[in-house]
C-alpha positions in Angstrom: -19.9 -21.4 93.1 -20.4 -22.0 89.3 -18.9 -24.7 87.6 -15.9 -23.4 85.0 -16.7 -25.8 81.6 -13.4 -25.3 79.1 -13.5 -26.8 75.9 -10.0 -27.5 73.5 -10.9 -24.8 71.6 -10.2 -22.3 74.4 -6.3 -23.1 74.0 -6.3 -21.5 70.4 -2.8 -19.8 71.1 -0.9 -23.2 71.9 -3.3 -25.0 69.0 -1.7 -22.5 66.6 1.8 -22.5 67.8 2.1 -26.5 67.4 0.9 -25.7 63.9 3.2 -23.1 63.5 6.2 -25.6 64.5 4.5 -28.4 62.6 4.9 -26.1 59.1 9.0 -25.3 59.9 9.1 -28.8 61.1 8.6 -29.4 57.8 10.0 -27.0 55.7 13.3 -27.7 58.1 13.2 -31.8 57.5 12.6 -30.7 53.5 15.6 -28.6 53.7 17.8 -31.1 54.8 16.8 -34.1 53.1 17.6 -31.7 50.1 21.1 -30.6 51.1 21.7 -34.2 51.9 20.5 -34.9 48.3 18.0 -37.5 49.5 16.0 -36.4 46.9 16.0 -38.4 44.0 11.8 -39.4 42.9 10.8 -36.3 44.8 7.7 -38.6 46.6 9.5 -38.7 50.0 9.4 -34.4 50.0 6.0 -34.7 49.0 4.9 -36.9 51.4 5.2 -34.8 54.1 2.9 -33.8 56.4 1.9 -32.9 59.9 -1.2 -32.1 61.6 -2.4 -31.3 65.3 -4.7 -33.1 67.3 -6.9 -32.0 69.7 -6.9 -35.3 72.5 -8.5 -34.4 75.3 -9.1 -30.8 77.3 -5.9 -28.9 76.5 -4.1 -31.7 75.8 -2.6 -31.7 71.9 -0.2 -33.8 69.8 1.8 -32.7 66.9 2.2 -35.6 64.4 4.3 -36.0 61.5 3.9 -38.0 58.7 6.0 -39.2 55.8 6.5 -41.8 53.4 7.8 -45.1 55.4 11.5 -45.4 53.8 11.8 -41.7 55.6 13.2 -44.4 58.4 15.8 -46.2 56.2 16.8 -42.9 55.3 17.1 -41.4 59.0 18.2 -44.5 60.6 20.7 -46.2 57.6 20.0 -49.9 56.9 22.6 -52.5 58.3 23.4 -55.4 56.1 21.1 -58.1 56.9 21.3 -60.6 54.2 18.3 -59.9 52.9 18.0 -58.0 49.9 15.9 -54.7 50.0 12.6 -54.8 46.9 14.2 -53.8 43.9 10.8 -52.4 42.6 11.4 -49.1 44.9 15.2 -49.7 44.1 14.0 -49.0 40.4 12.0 -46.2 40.6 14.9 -44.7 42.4 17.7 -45.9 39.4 15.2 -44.4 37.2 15.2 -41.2 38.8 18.9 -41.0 39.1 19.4 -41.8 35.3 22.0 -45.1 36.8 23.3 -47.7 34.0 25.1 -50.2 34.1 26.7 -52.0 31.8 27.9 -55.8 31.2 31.3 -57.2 30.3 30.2 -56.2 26.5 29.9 -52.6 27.2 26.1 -52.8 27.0 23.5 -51.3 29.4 21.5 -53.7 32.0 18.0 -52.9 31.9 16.7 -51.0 34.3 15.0 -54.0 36.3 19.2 -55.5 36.4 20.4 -52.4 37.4 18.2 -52.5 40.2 18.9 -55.7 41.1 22.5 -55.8 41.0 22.0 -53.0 43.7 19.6 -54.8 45.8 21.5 -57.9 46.0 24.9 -55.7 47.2 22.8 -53.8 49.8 21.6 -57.7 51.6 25.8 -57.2 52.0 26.3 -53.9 52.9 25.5 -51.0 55.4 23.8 -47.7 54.2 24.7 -44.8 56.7 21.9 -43.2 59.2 21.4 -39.6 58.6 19.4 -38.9 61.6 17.7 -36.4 59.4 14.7 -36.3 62.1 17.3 -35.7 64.8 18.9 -32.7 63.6 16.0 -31.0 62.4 14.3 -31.1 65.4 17.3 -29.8 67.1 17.5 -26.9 64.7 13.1 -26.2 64.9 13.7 -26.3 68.6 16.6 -24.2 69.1 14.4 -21.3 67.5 11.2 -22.7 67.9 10.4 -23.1 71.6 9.9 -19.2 72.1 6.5 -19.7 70.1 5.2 -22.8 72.2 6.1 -20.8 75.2 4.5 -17.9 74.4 1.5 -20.1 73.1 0.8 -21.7 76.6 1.3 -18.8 78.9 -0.9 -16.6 76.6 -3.7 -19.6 76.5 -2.8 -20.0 80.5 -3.6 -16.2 81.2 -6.3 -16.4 79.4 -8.1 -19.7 81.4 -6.8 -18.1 85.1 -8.4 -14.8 83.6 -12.1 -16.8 82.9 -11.6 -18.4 85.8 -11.3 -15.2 88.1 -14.1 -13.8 86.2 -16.5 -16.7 86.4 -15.3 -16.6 90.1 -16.4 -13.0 90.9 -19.9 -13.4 89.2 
């Protein structure tokens, strides 16, 4: 009786479905961090990224990658205090064009500005989103069909090479 030998890439169908839910994984988390207007720099949408790996025979992992404040923004931050770096603070008062001004009516610099909000976020809470959550509610509700499909079509195929390996 021969030996069947299968290597990963005889599971292309299931390969190409996780990158198929990687890409709306994607395009879903985007869309929500935009209606959520959690886009202020623009670097946490273009950080991410996903990508498939091949582990060990048939066996695959989808992973996702992002910027690491993604987490502040899924989970919320809970007063702690300790104030947050106000050099990512400024980038982001920058962005959002915010000015504050003193008891004379003039501006702060932008380096005050940040730090006036770093030092009232060591006191405060900032809300979780759970951004990562919902979209992989909403990529799974419409999404499992493909994966499905992927691993019985990759399945039929192995049983079929199997049977046919058998009868030679």
């Amino acid at each position: 009786m021969p030996i069947v030998s299968r290597s990963s890439s005889d599971f292309p169908n299931i390969e190409e479905a996780l990158n198929n839910l990687g890409d709306e994984y994607i395009k879903e988390l985007s869309k929500q961090l935009i209606q959520l207007d959690k886009v202020a720099t623009g670097n946490l949408l273009r950080s991410l990224d996903y990508k498939v790996l091949k582990q060990l025979e048939g066996v695959y992992s989808l992973i996702i990658t992002a910027d690491s404040y993604l987490k502040f923004v899924d989970e919320g931050r809970k007063a702690s205090g300790r104030m947050p770096p106000s050099k990512q603070i400024e980038r982001w008062v920058v962005a959002r064009n915010i000015r504050f001004k003193n008891k004379k009516g003039k501006y702060l610099t932008k380096e005050s500005t940040a730090f006036l909000i770093a030092r009232s976020l060591k006191t405060k809470n900032i809300k979780p989103t759970n951004v990562l959550k919902i979209t992989l509610g909403n990529i799974l509700n419409y999404k499992t069909k493909i994966l499905k499909d992927g691993a019985r079509a990759d399945f039929e195929s192995l049983v079929n090479s199997i049977i046919l390996d058998i009868n030679k």
